[in-house]
VMD Tcl script that builds the backbone (N, CA, C; Angstrom):
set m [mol new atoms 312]
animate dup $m
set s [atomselect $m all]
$s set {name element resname resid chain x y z} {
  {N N UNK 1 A 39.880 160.680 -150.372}
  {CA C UNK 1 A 41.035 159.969 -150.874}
  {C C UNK 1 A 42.076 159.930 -149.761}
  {N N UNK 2 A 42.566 158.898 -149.000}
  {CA C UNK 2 A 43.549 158.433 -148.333}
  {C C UNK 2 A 45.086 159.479 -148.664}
  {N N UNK 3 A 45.813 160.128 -147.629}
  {CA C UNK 3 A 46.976 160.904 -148.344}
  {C C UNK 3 A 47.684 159.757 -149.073}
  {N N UNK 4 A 48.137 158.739 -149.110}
  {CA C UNK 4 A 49.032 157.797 -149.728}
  {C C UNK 4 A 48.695 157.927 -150.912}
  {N N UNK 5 A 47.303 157.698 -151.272}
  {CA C UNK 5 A 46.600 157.400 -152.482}
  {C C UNK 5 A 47.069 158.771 -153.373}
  {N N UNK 6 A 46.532 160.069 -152.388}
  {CA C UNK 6 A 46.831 161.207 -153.248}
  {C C UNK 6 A 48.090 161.364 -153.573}
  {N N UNK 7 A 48.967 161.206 -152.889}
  {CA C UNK 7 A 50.764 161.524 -153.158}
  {C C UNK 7 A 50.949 160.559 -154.230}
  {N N UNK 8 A 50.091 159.580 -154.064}
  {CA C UNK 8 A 51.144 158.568 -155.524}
  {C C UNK 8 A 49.851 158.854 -156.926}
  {N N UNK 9 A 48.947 159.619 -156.813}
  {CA C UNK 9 A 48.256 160.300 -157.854}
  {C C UNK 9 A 49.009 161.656 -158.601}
  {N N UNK 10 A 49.749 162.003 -157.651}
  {CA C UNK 10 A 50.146 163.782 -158.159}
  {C C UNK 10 A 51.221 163.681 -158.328}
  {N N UNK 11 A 51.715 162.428 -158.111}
  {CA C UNK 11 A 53.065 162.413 -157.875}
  {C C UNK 11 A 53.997 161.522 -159.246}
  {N N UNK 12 A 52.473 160.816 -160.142}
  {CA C UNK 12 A 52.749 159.728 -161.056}
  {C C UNK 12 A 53.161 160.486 -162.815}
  {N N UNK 13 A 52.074 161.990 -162.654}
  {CA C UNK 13 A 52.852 162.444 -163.752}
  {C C UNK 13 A 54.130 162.941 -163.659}
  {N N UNK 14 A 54.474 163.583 -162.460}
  {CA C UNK 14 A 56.152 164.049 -162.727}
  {C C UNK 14 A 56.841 162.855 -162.885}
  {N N UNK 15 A 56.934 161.895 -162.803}
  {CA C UNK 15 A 57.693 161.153 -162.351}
  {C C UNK 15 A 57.848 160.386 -163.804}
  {N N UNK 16 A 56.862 160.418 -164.842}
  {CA C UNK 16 A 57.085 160.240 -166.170}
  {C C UNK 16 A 57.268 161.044 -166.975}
  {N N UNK 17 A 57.315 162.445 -166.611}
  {CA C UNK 17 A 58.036 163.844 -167.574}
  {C C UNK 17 A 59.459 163.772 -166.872}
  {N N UNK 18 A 59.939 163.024 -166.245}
  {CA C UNK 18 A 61.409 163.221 -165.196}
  {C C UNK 18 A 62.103 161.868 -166.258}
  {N N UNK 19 A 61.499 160.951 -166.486}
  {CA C UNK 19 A 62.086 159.913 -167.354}
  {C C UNK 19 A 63.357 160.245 -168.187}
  {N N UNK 20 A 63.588 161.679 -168.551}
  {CA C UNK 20 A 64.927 161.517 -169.405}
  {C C UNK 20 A 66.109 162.622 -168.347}
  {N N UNK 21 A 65.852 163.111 -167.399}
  {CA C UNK 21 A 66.597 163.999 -166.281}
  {C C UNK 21 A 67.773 162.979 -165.977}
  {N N UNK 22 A 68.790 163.626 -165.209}
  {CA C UNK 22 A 69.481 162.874 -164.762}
  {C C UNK 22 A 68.945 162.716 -163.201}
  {N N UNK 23 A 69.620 161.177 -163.245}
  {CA C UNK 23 A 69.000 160.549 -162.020}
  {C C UNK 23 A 69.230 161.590 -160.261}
  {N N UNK 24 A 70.173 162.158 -160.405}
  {CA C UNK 24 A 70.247 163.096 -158.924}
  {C C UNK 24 A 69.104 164.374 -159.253}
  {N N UNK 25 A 68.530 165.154 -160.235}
  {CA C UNK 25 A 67.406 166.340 -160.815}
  {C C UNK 25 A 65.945 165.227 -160.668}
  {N N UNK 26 A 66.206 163.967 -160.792}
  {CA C UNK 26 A 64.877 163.299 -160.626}
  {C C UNK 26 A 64.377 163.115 -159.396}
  {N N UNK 27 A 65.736 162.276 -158.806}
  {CA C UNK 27 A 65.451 162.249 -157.256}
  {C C UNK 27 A 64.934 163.647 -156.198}
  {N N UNK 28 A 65.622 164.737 -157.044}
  {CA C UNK 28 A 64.912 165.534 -156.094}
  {C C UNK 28 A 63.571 166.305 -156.476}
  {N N UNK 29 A 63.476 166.147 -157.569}
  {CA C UNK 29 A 62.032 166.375 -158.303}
  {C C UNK 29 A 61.039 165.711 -157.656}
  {N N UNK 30 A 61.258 164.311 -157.337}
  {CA C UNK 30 A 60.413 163.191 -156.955}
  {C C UNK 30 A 60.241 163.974 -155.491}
  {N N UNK 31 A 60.904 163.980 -154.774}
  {CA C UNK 31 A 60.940 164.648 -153.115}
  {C C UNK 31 A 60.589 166.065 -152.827}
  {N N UNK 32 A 60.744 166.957 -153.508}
  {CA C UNK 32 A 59.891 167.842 -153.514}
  {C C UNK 32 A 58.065 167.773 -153.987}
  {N N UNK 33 A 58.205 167.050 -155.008}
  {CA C UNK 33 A 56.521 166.720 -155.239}
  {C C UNK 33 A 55.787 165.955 -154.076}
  {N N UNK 34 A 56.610 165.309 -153.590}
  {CA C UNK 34 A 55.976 164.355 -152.257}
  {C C UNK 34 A 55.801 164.854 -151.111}
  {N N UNK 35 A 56.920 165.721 -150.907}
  {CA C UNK 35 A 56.558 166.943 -149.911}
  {C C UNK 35 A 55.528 167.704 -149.949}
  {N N UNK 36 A 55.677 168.349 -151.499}
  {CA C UNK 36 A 54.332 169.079 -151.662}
  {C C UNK 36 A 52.650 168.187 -151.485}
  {N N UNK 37 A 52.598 167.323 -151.963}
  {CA C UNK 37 A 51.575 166.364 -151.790}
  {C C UNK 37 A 51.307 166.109 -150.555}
  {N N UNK 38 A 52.103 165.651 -149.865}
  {CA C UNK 38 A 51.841 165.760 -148.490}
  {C C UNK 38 A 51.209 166.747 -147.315}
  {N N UNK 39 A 52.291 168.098 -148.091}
  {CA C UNK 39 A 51.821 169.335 -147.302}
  {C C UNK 39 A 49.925 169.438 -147.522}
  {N N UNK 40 A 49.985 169.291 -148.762}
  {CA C UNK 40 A 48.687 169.559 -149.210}
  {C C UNK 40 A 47.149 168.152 -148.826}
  {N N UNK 41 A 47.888 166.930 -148.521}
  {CA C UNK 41 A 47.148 166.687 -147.757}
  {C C UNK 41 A 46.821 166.358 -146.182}
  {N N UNK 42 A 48.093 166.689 -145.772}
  {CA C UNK 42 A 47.947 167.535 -144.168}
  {C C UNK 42 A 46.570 168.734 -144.313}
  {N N UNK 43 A 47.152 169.258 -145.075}
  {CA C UNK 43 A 45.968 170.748 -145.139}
  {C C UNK 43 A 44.247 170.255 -145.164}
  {N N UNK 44 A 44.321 169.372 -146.185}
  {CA C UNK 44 A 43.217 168.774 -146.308}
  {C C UNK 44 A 42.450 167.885 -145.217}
  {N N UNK 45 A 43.298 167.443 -144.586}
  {CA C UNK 45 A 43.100 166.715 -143.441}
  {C C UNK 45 A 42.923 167.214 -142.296}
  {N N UNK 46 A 43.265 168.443 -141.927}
  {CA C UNK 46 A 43.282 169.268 -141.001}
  {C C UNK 46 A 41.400 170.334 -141.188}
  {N N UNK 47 A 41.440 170.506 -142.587}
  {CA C UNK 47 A 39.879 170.787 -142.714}
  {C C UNK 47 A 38.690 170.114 -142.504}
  {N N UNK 48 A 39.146 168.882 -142.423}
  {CA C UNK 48 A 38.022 167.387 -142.421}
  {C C UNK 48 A 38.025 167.368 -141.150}
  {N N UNK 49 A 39.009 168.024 -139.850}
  {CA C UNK 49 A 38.441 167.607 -138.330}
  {C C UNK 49 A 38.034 168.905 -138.108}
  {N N UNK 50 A 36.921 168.605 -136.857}
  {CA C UNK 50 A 35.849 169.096 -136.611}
  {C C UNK 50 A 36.655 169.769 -135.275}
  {N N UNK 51 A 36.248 170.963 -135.086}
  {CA C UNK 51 A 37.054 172.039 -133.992}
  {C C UNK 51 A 36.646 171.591 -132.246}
  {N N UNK 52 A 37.582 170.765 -131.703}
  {CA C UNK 52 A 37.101 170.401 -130.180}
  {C C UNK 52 A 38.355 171.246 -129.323}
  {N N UNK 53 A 37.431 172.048 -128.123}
  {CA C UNK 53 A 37.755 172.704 -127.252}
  {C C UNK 53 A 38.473 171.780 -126.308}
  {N N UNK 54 A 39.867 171.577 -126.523}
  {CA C UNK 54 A 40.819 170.448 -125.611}
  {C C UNK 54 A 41.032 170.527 -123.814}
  {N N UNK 55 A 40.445 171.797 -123.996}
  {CA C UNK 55 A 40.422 172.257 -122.435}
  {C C UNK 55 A 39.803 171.376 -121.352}
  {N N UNK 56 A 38.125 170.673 -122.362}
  {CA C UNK 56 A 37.569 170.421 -121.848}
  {C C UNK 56 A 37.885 169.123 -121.295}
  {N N UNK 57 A 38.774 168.392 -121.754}
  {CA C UNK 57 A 39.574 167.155 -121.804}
  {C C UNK 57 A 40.815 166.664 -120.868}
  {N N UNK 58 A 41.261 165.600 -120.438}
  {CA C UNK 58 A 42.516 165.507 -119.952}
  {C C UNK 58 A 43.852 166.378 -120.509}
  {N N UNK 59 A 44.730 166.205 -119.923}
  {CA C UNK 59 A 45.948 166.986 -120.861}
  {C C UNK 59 A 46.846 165.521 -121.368}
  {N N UNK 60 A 46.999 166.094 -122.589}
  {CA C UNK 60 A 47.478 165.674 -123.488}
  {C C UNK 60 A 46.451 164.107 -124.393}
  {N N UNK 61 A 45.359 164.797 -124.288}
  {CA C UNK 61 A 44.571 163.626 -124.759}
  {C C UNK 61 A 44.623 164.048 -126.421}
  {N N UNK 62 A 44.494 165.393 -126.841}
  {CA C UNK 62 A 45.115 165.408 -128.015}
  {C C UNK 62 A 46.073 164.344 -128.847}
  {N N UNK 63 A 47.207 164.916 -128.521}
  {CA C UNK 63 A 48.727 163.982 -128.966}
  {C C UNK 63 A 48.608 162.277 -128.685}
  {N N UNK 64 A 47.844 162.366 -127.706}
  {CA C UNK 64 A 47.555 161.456 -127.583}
  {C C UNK 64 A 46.431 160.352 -129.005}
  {N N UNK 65 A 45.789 161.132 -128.848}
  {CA C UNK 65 A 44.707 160.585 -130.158}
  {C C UNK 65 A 45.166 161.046 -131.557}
  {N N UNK 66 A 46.491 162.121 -132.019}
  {CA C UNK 66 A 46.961 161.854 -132.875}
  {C C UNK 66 A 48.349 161.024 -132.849}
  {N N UNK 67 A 48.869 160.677 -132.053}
  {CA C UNK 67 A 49.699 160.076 -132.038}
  {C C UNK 67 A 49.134 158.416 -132.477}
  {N N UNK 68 A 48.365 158.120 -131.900}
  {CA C UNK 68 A 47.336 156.390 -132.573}
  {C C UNK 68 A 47.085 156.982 -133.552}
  {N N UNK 69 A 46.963 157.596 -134.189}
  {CA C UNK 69 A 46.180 158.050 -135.294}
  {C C UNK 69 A 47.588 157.344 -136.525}
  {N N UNK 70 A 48.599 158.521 -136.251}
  {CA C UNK 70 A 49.780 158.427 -136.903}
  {C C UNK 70 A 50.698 156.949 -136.949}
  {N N UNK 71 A 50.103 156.277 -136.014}
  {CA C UNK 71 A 50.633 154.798 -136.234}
  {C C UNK 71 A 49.622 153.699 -136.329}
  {N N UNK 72 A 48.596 154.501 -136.940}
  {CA C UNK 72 A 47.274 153.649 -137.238}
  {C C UNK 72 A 47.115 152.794 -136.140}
  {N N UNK 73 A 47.112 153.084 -134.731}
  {CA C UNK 73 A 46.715 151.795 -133.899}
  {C C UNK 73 A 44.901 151.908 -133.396}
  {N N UNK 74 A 44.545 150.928 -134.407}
  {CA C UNK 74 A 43.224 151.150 -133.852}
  {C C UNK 74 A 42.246 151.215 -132.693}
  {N N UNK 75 A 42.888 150.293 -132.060}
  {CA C UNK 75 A 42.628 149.765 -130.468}
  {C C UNK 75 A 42.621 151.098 -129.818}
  {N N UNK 76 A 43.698 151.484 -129.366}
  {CA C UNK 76 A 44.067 152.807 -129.032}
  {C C UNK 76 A 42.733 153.869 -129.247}
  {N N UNK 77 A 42.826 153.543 -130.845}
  {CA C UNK 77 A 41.714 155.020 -130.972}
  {C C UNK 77 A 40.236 154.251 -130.887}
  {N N UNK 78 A 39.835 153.086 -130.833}
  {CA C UNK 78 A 38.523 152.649 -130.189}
  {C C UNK 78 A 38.569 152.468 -128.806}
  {N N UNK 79 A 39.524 152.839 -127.802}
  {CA C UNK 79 A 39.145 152.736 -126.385}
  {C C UNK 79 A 38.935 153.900 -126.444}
  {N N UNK 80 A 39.657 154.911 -126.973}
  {CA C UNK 80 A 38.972 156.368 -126.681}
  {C C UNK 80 A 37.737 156.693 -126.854}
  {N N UNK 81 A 37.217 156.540 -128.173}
  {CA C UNK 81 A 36.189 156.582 -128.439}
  {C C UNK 81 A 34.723 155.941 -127.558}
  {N N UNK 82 A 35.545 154.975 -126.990}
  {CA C UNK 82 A 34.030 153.694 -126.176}
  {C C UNK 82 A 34.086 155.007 -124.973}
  {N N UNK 83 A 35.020 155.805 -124.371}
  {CA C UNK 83 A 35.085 156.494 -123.374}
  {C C UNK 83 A 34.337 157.445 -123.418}
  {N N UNK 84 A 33.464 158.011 -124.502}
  {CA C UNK 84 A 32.939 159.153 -124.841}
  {C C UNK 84 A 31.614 158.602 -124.550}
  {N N UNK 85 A 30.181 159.712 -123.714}
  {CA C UNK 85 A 29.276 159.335 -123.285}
  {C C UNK 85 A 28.534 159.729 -124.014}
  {N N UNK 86 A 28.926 161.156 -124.628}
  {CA C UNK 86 A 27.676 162.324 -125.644}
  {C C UNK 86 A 28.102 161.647 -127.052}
  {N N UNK 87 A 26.413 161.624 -127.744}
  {CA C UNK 87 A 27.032 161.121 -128.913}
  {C C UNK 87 A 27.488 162.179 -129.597}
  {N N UNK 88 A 27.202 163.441 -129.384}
  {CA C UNK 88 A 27.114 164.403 -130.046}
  {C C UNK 88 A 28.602 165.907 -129.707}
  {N N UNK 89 A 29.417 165.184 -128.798}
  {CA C UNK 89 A 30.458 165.455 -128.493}
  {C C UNK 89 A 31.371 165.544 -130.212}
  {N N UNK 90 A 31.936 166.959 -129.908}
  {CA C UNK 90 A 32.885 167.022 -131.121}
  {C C UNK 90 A 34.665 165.944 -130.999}
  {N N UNK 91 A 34.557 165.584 -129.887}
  {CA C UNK 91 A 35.669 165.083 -129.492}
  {C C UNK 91 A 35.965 163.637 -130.768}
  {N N UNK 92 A 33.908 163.430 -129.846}
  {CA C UNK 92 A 33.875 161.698 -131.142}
  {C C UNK 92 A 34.138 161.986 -132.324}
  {N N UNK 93 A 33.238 162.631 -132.680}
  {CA C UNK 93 A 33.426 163.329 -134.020}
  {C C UNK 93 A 35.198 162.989 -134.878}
  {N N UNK 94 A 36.054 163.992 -134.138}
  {CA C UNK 94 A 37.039 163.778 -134.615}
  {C C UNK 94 A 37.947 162.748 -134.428}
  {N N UNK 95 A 37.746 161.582 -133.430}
  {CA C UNK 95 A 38.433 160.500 -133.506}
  {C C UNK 95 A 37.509 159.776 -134.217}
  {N N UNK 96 A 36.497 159.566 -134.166}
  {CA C UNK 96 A 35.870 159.396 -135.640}
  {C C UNK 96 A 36.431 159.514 -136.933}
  {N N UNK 97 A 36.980 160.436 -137.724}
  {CA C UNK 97 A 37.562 161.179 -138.447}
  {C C UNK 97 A 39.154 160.274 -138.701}
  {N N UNK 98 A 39.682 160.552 -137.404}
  {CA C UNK 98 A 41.075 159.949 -137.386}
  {C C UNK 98 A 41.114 158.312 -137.308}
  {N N UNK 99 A 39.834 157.923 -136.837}
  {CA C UNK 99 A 39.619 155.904 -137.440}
  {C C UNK 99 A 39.584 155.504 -138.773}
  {N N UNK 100 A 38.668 157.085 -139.586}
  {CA C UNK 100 A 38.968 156.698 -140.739}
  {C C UNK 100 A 40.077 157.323 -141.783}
  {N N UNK 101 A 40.590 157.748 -141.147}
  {CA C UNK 101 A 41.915 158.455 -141.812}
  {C C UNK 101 A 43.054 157.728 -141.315}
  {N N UNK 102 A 42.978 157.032 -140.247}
  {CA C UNK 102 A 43.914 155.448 -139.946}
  {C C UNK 102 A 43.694 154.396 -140.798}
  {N N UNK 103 A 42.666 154.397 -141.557}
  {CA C UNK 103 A 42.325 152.715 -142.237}
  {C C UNK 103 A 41.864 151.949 -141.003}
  {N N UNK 104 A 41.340 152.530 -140.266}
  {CA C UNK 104 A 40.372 151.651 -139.173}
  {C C UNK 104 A 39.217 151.313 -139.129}
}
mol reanalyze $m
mol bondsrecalc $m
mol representation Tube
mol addrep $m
């Protein structure tokens, strides 16, 4: 499940038990649940990539491949990927991972 998808799943019952609150106890009801949702699918997302030794890599190719990641630019994260020779490299693997956790 996409985090967007999950935050506006966990996020749809409070938000109809909040219906009679006053509007400043809702607003922050609403923002704490979204936070929490979020936190929780960071977490989740962070279990789904596969552990690559960055050493072995340029510096800053990390931040680099989450940074496209975080602004969904696909291009970005398919030149990286065409750059990889092993198929079996954990590197692919996880930009793998982050194409489809971009909507790429």
């Amino acid at each position: 499940m996409r985090p967007a998808r999950t935050i506006a799943v966990l996020a749809e019952p409070l938000l109809l038990a909040l219906g009679a609150c006053s509007e400043e106890a809702r607003d922050r009801a609403v923002d704490d649940a979204v936070g929490e949702a979020k936190d929780r699918a960071s977490a989740e997302l962070e279990k789904q990539l596969p552990s690559v030794d960055w050493q072995k890599y340029r510096d800053g190719a990390q931040e680099e491949i989450d940074r496209a990641a975080a602004a969904a630019d696909c291009d970005t994260l398919a030149d990286e990927l065409a750059k990889i020779d092993d198929r079996n490299s954990p590197l692919r693997d996880y930009i793998e991972v982050k194409l489809r956790d971009a909507g790429c």
